[in-house]
N, C-alpha and C positions, 0 to 999 in steps of 0.2 A: 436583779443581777445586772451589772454593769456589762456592756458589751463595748467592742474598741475593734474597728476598723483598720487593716496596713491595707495599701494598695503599692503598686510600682507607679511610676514616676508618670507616665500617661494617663492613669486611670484604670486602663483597658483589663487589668487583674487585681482584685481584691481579695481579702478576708477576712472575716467577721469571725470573732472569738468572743466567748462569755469570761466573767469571772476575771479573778488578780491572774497574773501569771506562777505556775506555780514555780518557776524561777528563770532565773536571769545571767547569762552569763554572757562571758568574752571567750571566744578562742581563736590562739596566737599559731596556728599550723601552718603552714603554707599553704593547704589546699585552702582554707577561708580566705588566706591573703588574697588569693591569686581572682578566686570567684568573688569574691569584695571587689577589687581592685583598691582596699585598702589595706591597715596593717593590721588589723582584725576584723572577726566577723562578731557584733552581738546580736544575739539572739534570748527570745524569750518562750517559755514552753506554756503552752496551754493543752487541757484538760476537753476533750470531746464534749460538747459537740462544735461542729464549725461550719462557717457554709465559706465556700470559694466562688466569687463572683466572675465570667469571663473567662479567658482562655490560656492555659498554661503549654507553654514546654518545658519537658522535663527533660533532667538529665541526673543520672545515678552513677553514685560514685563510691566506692570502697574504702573504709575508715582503716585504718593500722592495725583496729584488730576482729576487723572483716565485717564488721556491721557495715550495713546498705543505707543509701541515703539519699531519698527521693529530691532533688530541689525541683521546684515551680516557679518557672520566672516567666516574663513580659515577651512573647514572640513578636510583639513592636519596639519596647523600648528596651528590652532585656533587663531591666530588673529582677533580680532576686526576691520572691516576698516571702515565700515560707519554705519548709520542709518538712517531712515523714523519712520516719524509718522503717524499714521495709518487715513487717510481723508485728510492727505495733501501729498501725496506722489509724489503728479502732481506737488506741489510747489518748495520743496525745500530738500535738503540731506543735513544730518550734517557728516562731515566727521572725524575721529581721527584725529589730527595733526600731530600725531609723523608715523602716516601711510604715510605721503609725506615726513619721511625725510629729511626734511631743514630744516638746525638749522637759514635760514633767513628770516622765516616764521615770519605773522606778528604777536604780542605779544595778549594775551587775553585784550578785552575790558570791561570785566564783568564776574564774580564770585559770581555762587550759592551756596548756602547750607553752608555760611560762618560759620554756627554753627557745623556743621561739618568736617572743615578744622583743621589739624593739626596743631598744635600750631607752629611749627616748619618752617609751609610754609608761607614763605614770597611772595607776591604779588605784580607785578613790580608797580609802582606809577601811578596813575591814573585809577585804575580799579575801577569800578563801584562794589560793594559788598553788596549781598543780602543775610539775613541771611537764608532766605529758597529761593525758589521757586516762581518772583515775579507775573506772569501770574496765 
C-alpha cells in the first residue's frame, strides 16, 4: 500500500498516511481563507491508520453547523498540515494538499462554500460544487 508524507514548511511536523485519499476537496469559507492565508483551503481525507511525526499545536474551531475541528500545525513555522474532527478522530484525517508537495497530486473532486469563492478562481471540470456546506 502506497504511503505519502505532508510535513509543514520546516520539517519539524509531519504525517504519514496509507492508501489513495478517499477524497479531495476545496473549501471557499472564510474561516479556510483566513487560516490558509489563501482563497482556499484543499484538503485531502485519509482513512486510519496515520502516524504524526513531531510536535503540534492545535487550535479548534466551530463549523456553521457545530462540528469541531481539531487543526495541527508547526509551533515553529505555523504551518497548517492536517486536521480531525472531534468523534471521529479514529476514522479518518483530512490532510492539507499542498503539505505533500506534489504538484501530481490528484485534482479536488468537490467544492464548498462556492458562495464564497472568488470570482476569479476557476475550478478544473468536473468538480462537484456546493454553495455552502452540503452535510
Amino acid at each position: 500500500m502506497q504511503s505519502r508524507t505532508a510535513s509543514c514548511t520546516c520539517g519539524q511536523l509531519s504525517i504519514e498516511v496509507e492508501g489513495e485519499p478517499g477524497g479531495v476537496g476545496v473549501c471557499h469559507c472564510l474561516a479556510c481563507q483566513r487560516r490558509t492565508g489563501s482563497v482556499f483551503a484543499a484538503l485531502a481525507g485519509f482513512a486510519v491508520p496515520y502516524k504524526v511525526f513531531g510536535t503540534a499545536t492545535e487550535y479548534v474551531r466551530t463549523g456553521d453547523q457545530g462540528a469541531k475541528f481539531r487543526f495541527s500545525f508547526c509551533p515553529v513555522c505555523g504551518s497548517t498540515v492536517f486536521h480531525t474532527e472531534e468523534g471521529y478522530e479514529d476514522r479518518f484525517v483530512a490532510v492539507a494538499v499542498g503539505a505533500f508537495a506534489d504538484p501530481s497530486f490528484p485534482p479536488p473532486q468537490d467544492s464548498v462554500y462556492d458562495c464564497r469563492r472568488h470570482p476569479w478562481v476557476q475550478l478544473p471540470p468536473g468538480v462537484i460544487v456546493y454553495d455552502k456546506d452540503p452535510t
